[in-house]
PDB file as gemmi writes it, atoms N, CA and C in Angstrom:
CRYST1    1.000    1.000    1.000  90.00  90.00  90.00 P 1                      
ATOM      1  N   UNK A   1      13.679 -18.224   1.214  1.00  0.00           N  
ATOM      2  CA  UNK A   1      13.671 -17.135   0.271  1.00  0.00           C  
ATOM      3  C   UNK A   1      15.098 -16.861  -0.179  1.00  0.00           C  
ATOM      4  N   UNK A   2      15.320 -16.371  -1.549  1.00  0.00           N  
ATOM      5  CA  UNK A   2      16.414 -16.736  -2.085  1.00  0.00           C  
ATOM      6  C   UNK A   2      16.950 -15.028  -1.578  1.00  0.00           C  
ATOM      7  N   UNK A   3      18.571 -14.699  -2.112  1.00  0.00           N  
ATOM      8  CA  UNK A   3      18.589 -12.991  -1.637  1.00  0.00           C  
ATOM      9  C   UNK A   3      18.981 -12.639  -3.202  1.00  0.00           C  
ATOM     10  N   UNK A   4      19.854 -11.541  -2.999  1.00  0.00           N  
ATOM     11  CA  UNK A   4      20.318 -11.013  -4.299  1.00  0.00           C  
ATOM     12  C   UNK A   4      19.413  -9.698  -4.737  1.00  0.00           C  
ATOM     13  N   UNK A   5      18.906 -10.096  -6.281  1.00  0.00           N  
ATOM     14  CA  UNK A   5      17.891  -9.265  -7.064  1.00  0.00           C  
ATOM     15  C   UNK A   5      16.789  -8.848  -6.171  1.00  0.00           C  
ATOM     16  N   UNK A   6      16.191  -7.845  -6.674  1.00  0.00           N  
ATOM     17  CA  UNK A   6      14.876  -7.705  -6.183  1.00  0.00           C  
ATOM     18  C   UNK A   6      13.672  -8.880  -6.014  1.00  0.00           C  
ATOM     19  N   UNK A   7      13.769  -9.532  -6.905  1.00  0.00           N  
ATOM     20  CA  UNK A   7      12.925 -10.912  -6.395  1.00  0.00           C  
ATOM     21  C   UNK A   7      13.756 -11.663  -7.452  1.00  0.00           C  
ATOM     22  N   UNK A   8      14.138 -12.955  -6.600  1.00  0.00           N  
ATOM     23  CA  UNK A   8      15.073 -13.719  -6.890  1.00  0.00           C  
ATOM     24  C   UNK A   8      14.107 -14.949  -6.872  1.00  0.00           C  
ATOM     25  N   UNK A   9      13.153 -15.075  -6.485  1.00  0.00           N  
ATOM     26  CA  UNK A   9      12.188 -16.496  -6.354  1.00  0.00           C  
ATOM     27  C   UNK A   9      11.499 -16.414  -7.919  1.00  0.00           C  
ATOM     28  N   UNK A  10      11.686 -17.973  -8.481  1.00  0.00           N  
ATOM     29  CA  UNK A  10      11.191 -18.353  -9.405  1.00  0.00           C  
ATOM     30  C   UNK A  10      10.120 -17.820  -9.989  1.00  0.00           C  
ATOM     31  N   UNK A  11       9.714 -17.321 -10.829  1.00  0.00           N  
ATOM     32  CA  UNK A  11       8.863 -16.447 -11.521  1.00  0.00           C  
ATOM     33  C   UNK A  11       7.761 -17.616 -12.146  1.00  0.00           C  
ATOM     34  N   UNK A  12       6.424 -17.022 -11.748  1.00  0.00           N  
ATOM     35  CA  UNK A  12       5.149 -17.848 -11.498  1.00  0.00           C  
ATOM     36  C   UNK A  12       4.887 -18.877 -12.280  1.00  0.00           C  
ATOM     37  N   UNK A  13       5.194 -18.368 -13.352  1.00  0.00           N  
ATOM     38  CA  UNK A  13       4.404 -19.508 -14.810  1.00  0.00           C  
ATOM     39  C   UNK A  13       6.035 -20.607 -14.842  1.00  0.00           C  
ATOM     40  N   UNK A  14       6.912 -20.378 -13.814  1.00  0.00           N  
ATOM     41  CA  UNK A  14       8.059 -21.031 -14.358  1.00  0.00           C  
ATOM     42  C   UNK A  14       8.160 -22.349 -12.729  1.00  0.00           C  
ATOM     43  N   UNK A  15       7.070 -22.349 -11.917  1.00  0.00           N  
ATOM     44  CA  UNK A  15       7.220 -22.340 -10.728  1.00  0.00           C  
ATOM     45  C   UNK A  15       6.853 -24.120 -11.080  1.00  0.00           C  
ATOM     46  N   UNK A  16       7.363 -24.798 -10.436  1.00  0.00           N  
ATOM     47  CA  UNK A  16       7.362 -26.328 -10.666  1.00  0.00           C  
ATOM     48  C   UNK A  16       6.743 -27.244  -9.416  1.00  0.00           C  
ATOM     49  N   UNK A  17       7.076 -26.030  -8.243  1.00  0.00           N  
ATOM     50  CA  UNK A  17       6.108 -27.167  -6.557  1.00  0.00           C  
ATOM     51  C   UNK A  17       5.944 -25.751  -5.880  1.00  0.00           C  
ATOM     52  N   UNK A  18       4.952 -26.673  -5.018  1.00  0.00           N  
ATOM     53  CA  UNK A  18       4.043 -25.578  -3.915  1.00  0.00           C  
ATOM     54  C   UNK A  18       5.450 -24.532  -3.335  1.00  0.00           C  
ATOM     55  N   UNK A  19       6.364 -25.500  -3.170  1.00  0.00           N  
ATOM     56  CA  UNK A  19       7.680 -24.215  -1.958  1.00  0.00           C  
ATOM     57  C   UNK A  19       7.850 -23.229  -2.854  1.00  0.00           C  
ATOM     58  N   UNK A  20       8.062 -23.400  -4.552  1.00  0.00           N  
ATOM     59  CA  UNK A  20       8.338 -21.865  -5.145  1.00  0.00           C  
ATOM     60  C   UNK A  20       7.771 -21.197  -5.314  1.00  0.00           C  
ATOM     61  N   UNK A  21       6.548 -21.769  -5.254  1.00  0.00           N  
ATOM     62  CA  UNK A  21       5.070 -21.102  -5.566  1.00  0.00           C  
ATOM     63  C   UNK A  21       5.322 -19.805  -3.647  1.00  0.00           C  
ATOM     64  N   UNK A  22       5.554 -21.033  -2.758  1.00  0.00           N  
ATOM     65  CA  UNK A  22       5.121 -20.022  -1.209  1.00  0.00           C  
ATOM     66  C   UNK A  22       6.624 -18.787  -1.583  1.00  0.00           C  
ATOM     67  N   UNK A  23       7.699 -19.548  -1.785  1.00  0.00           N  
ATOM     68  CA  UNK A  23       9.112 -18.578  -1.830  1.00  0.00           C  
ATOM     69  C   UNK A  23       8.952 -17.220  -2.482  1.00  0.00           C  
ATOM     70  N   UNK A  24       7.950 -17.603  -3.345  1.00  0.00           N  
ATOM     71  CA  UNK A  24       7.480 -16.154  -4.711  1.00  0.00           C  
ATOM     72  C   UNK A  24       6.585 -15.168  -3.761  1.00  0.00           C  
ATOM     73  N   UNK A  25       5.853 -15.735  -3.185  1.00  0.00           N  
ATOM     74  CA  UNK A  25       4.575 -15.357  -2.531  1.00  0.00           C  
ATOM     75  C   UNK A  25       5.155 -14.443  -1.019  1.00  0.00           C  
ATOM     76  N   UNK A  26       6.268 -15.176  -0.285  1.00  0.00           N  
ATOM     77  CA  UNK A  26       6.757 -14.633   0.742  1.00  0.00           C  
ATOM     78  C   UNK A  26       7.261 -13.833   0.356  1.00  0.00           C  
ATOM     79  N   UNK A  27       8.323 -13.709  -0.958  1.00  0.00           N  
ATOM     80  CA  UNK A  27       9.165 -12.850  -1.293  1.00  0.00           C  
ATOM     81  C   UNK A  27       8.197 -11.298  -1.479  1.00  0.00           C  
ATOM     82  N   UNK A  28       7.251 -11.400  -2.006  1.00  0.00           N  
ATOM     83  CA  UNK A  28       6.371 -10.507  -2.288  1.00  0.00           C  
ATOM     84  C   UNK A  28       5.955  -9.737  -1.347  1.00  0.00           C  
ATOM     85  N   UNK A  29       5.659 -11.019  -0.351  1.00  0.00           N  
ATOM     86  CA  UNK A  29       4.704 -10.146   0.939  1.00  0.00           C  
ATOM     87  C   UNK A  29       5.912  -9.232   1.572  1.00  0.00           C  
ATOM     88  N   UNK A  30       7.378  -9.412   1.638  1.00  0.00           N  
ATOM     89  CA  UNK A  30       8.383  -8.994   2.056  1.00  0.00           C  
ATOM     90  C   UNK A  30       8.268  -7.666   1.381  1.00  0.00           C  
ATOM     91  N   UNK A  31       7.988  -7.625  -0.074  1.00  0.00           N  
ATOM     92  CA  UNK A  31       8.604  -5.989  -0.534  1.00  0.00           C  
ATOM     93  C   UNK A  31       7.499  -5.222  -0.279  1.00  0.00           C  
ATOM     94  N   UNK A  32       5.913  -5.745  -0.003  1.00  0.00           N  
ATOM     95  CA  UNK A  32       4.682  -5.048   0.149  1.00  0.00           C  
ATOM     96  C   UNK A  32       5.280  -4.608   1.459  1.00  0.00           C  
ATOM     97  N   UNK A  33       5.300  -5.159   2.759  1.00  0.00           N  
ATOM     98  CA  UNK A  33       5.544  -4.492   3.620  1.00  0.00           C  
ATOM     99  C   UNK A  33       6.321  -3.143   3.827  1.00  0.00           C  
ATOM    100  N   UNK A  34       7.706  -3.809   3.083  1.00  0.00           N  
ATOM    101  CA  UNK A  34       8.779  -2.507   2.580  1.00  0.00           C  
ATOM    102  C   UNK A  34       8.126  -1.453   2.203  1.00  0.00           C  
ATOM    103  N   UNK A  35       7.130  -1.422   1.529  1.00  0.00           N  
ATOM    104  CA  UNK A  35       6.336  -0.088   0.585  1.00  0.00           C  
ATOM    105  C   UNK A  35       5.238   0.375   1.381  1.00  0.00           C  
ATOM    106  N   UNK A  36       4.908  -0.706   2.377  1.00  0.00           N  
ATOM    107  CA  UNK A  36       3.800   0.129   3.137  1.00  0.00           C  
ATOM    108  C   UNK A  36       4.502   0.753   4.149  1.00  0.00           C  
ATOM    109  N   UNK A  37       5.787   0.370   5.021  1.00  0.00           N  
ATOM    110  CA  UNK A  37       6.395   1.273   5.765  1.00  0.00           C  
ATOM    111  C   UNK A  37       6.804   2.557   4.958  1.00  0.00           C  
ATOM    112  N   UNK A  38       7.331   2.878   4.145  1.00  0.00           N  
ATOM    113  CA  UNK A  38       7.547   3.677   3.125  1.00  0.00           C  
ATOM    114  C   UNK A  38       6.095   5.025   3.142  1.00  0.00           C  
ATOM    115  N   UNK A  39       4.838   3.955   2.804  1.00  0.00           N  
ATOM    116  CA  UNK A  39       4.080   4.715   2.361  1.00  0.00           C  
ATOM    117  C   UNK A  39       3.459   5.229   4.227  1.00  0.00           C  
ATOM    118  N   UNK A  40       3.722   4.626   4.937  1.00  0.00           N  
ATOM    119  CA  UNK A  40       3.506   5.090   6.487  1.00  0.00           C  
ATOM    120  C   UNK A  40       4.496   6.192   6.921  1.00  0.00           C  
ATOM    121  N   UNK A  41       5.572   6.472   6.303  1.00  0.00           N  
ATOM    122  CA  UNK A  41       6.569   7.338   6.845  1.00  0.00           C  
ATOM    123  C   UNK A  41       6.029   8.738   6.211  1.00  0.00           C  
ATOM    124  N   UNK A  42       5.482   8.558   4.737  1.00  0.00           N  
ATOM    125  CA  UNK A  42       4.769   9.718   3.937  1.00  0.00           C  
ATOM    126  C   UNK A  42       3.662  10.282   4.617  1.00  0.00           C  
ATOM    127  N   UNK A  43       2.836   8.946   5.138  1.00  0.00           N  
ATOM    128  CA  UNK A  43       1.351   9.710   6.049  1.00  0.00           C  
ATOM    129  C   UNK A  43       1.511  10.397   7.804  1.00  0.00           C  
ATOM    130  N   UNK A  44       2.795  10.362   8.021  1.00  0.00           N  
ATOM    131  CA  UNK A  44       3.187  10.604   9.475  1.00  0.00           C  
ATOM    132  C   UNK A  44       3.822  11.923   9.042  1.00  0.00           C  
ATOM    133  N   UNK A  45       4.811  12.191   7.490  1.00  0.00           N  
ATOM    134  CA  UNK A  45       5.285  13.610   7.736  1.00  0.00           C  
ATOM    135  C   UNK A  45       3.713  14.521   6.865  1.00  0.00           C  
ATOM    136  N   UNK A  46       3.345  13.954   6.570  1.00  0.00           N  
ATOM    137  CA  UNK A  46       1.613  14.446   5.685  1.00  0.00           C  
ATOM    138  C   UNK A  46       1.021  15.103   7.315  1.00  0.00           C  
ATOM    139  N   UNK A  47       0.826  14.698   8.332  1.00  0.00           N  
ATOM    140  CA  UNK A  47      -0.475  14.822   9.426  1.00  0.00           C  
ATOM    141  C   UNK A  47       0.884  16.208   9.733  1.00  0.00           C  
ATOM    142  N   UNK A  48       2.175  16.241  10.153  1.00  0.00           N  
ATOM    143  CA  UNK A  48       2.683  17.220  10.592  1.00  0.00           C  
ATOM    144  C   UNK A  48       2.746  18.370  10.034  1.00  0.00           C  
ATOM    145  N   UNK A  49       2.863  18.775   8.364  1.00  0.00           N  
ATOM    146  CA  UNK A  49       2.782  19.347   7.578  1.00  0.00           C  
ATOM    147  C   UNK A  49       1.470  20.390   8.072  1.00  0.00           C  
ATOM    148  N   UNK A  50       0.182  18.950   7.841  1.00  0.00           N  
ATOM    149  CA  UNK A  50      -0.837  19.378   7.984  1.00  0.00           C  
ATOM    150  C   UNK A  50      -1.615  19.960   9.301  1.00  0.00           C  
ATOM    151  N   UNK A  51      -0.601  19.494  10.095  1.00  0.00           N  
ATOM    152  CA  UNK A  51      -0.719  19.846  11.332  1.00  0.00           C  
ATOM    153  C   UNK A  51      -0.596  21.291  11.715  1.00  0.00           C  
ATOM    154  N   UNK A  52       0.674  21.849  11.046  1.00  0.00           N  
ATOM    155  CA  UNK A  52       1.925  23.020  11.226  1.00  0.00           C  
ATOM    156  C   UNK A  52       1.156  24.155  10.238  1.00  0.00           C  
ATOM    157  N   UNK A  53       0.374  23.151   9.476  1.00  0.00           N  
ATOM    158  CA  UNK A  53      -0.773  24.776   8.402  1.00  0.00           C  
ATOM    159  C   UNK A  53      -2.145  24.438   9.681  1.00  0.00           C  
ATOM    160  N   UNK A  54      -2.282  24.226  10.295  1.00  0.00           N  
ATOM    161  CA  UNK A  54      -3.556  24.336  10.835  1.00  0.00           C  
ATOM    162  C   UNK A  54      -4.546  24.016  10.235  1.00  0.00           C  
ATOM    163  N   UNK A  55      -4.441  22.990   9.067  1.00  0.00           N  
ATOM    164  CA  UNK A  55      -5.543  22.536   8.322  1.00  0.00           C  
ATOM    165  C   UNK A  55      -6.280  21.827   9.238  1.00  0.00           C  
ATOM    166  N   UNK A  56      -7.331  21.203   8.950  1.00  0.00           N  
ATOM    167  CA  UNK A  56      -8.139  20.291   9.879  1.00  0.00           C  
ATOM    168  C   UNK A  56      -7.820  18.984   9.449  1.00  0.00           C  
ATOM    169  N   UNK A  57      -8.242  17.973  10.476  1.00  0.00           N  
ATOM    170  CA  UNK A  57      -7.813  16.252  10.372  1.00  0.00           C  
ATOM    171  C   UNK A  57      -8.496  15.842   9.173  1.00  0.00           C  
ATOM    172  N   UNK A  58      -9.401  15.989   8.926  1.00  0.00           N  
ATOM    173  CA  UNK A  58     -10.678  15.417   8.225  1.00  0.00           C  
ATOM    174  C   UNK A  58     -10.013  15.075   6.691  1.00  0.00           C  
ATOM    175  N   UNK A  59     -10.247  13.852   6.096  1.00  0.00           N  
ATOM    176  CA  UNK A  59      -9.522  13.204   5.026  1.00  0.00           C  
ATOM    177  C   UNK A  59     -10.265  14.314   3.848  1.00  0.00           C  
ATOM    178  N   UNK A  60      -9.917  13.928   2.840  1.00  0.00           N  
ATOM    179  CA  UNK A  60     -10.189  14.431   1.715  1.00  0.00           C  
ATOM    180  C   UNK A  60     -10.788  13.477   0.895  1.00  0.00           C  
ATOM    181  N   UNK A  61     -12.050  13.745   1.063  1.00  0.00           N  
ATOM    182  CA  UNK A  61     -12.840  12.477   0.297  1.00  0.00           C  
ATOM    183  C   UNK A  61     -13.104  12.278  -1.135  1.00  0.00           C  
ATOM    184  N   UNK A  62     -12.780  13.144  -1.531  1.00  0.00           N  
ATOM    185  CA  UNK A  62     -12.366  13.370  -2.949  1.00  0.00           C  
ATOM    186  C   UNK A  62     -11.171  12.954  -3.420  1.00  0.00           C  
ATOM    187  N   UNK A  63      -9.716  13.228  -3.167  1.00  0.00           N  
ATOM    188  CA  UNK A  63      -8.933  12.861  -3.500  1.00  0.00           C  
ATOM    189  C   UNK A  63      -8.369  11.144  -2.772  1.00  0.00           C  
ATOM    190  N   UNK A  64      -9.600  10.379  -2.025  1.00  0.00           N  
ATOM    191  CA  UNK A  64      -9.619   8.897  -1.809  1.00  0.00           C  
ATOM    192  C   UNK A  64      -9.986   8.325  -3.044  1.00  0.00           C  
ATOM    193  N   UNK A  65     -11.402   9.250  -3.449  1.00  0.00           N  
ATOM    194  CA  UNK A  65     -12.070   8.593  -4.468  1.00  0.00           C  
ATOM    195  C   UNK A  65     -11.197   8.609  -5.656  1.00  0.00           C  
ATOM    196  N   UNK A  66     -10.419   9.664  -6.088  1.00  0.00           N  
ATOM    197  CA  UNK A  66      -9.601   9.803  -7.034  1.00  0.00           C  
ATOM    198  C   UNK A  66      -8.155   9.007  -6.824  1.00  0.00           C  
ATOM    199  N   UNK A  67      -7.675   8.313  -5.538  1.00  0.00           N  
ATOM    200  CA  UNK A  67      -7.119   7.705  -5.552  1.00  0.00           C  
ATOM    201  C   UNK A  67      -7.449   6.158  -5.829  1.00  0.00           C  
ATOM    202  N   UNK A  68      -8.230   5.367  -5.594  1.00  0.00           N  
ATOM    203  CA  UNK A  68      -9.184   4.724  -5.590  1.00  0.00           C  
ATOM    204  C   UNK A  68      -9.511   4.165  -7.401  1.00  0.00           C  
ATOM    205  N   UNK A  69      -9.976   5.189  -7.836  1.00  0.00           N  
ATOM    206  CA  UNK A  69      -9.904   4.752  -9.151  1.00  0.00           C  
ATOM    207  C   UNK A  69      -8.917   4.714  -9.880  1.00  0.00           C  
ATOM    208  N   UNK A  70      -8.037   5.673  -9.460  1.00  0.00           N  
ATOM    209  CA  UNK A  70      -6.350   5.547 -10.480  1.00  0.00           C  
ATOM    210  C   UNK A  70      -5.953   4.674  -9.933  1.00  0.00           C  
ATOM    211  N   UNK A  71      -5.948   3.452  -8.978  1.00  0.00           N  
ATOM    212  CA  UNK A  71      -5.795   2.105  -8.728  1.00  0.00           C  
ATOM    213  C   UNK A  71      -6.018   1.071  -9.361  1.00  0.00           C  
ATOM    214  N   UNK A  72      -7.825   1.450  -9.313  1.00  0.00           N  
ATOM    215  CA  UNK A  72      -8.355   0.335 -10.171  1.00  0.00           C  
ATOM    216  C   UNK A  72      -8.072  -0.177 -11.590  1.00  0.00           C  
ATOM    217  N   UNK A  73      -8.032   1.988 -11.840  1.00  0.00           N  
ATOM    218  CA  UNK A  73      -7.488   1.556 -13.502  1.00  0.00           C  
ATOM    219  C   UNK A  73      -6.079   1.186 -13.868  1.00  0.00           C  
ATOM    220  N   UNK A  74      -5.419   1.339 -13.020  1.00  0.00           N  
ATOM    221  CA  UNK A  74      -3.561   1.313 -13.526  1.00  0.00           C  
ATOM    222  C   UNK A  74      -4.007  -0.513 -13.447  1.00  0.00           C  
ATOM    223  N   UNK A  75      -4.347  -0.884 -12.019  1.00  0.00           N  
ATOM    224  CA  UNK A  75      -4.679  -2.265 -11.887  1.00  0.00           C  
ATOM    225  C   UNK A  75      -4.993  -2.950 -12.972  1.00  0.00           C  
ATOM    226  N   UNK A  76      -6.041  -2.913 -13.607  1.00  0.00           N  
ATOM    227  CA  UNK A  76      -6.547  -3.164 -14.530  1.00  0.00           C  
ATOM    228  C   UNK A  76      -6.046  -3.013 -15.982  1.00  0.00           C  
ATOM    229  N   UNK A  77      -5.465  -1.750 -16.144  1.00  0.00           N  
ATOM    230  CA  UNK A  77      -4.182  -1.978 -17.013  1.00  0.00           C  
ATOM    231  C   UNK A  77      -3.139  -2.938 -17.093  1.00  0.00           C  
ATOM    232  N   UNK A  78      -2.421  -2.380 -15.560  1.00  0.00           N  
ATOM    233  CA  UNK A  78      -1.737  -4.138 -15.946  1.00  0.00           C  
ATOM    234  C   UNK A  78      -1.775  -5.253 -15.599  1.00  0.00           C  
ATOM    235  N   UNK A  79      -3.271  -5.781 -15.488  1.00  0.00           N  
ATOM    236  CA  UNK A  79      -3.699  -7.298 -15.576  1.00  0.00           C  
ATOM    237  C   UNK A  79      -4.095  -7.700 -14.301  1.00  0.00           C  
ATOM    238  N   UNK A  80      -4.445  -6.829 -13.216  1.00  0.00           N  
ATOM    239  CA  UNK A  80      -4.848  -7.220 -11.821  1.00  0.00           C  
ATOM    240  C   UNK A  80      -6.195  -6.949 -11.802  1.00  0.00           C  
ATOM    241  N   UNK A  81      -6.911  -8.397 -11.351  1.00  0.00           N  
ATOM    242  CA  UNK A  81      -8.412  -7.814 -10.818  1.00  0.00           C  
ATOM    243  C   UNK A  81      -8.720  -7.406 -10.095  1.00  0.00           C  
ATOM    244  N   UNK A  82      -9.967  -6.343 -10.895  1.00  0.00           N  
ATOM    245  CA  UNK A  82     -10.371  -5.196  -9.830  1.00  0.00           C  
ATOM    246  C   UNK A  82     -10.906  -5.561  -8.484  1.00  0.00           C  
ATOM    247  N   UNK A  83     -11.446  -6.865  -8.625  1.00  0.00           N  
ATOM    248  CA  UNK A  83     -11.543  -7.576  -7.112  1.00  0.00           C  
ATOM    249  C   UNK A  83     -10.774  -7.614  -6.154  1.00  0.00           C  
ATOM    250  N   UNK A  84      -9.262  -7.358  -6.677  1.00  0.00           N  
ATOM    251  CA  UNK A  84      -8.570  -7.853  -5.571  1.00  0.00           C  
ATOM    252  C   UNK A  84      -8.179  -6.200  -5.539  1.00  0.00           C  
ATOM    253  N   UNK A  85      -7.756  -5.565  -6.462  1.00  0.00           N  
ATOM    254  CA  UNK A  85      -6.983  -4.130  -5.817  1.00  0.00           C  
ATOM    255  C   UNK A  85      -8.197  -3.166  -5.793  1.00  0.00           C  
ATOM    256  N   UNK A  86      -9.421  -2.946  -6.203  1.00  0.00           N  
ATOM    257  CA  UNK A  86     -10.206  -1.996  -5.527  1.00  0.00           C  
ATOM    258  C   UNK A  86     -10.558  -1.886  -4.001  1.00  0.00           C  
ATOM    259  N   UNK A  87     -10.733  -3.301  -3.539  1.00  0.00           N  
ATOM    260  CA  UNK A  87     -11.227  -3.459  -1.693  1.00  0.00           C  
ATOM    261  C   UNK A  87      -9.463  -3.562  -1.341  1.00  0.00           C  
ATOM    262  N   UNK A  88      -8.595  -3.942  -2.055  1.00  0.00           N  
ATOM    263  CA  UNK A  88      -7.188  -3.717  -1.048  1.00  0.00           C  
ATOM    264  C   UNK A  88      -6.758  -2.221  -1.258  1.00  0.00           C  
ATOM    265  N   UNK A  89      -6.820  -1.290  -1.991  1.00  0.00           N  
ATOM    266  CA  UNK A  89      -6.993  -0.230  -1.805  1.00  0.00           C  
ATOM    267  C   UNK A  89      -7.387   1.084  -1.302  1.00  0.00           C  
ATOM    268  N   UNK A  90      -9.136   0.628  -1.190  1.00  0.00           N  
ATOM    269  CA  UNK A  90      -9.918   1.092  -0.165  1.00  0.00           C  
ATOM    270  C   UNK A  90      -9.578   0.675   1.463  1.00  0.00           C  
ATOM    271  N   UNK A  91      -9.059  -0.567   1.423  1.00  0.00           N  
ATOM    272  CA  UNK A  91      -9.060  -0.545   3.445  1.00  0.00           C  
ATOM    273  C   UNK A  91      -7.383   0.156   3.141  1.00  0.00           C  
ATOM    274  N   UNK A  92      -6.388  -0.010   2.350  1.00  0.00           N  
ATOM    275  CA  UNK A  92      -5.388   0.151   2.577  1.00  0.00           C  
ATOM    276  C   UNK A  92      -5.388   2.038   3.348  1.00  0.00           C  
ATOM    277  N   UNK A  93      -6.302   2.700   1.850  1.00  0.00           N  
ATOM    278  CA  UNK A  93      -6.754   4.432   2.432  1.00  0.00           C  
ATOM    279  C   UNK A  93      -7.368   4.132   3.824  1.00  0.00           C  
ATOM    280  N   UNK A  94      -7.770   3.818   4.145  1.00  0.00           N  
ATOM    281  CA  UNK A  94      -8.897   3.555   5.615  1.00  0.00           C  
ATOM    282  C   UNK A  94      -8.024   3.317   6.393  1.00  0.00           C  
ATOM    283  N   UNK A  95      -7.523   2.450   6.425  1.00  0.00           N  
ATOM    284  CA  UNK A  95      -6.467   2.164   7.947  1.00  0.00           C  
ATOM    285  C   UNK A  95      -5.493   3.407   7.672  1.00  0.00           C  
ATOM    286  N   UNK A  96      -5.185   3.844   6.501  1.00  0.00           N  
ATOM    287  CA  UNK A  96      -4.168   5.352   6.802  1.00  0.00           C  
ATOM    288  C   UNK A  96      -4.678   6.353   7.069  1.00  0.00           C  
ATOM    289  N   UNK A  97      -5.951   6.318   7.142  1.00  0.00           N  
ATOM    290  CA  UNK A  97      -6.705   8.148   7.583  1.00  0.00           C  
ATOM    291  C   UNK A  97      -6.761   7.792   8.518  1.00  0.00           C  
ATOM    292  N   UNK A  98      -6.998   6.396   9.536  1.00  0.00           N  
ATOM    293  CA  UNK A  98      -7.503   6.454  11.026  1.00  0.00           C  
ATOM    294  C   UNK A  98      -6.004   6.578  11.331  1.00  0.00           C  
ATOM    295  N   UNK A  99      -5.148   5.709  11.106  1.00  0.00           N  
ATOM    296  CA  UNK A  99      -3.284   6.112  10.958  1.00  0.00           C  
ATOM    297  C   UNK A  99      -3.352   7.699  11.380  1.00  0.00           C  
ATOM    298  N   UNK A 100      -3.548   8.259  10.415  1.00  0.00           N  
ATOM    299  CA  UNK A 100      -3.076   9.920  10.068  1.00  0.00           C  
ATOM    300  C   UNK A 100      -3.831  10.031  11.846  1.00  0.00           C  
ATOM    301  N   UNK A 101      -5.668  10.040  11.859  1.00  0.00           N  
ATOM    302  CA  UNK A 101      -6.287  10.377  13.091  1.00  0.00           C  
ATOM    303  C   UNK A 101      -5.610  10.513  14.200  1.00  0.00           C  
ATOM    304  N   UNK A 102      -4.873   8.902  14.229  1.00  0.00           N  
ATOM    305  CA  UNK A 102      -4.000   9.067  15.622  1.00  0.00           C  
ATOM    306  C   UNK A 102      -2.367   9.885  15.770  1.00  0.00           C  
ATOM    307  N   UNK A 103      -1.624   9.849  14.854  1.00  0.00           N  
ATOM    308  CA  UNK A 103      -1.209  10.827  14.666  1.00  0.00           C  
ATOM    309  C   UNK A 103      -1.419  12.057  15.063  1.00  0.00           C  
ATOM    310  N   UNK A 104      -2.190  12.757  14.281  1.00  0.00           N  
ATOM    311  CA  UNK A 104      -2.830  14.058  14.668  1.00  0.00           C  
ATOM    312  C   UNK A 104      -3.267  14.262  15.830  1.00  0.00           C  
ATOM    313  N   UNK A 105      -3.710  13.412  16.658  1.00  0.00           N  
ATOM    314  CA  UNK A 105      -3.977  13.523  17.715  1.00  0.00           C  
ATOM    315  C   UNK A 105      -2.677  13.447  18.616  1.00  0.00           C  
ATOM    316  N   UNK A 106      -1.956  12.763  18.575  1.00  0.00           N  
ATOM    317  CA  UNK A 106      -0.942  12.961  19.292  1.00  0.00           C  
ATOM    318  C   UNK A 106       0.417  14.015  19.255  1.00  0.00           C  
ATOM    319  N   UNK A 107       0.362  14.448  17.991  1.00  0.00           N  
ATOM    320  CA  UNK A 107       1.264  15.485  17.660  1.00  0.00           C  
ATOM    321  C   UNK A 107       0.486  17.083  18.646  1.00  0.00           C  
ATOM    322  N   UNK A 108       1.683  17.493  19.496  1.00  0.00           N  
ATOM    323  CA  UNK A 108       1.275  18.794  20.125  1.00  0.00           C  
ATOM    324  C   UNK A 108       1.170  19.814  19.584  1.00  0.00           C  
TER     325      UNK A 108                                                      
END                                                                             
């Protein structure tokens, strides 16, 4: 993987063998992670917040669903199928409410 820019690996339609094709692909999986720690640091100070009002654990199933579709559609706006970001979306919310669960449970 190359360093520098934000993604420095050969850009897809310009990609000539399988290694730039994987270099693009690793590079990627590298900044997803970055953004899901990111978006894990948001759901850990979220459960304390929510913790400290005495709200209850229980997700907000409404604002999944409303997250959920402003996915699909931004997705779909810009050129991603809904195949792939509606179900990576949905487990992505799912593994963060059971996330938040344990959390909450462990915060005194």
């Amino acid at each position: 993987m190359k360093s520098g820019a934000p993604f420095a690996a050969v850009e897809p339609e310009s990609c000539q063998t399988i290694q730039e094709i994987r270099d693009g692909v690793d590079e990627i999986d590298l900044a997803l992670l970055k953004l899901l720690v990111r978006r894990q640091a948001y759901a850990t100070r979220f459960v304390k917040i929510k913790k400290d009002a005495g709200m209850p654990r229980a997700p907000d199933e409404k604002r999944i669903a409303q997250q959920v579709e402003r996915a699909k559609a931004l997705g779909i706006e810009m050129g991603l199928s809904p195949l792939i970001v509606e179900p990576l979306f949905r487990t992505m919310i799912a593994q963060h409410v059971e996330f938040e669960f344990l959390e909450y449970s462990r915060l005194r």
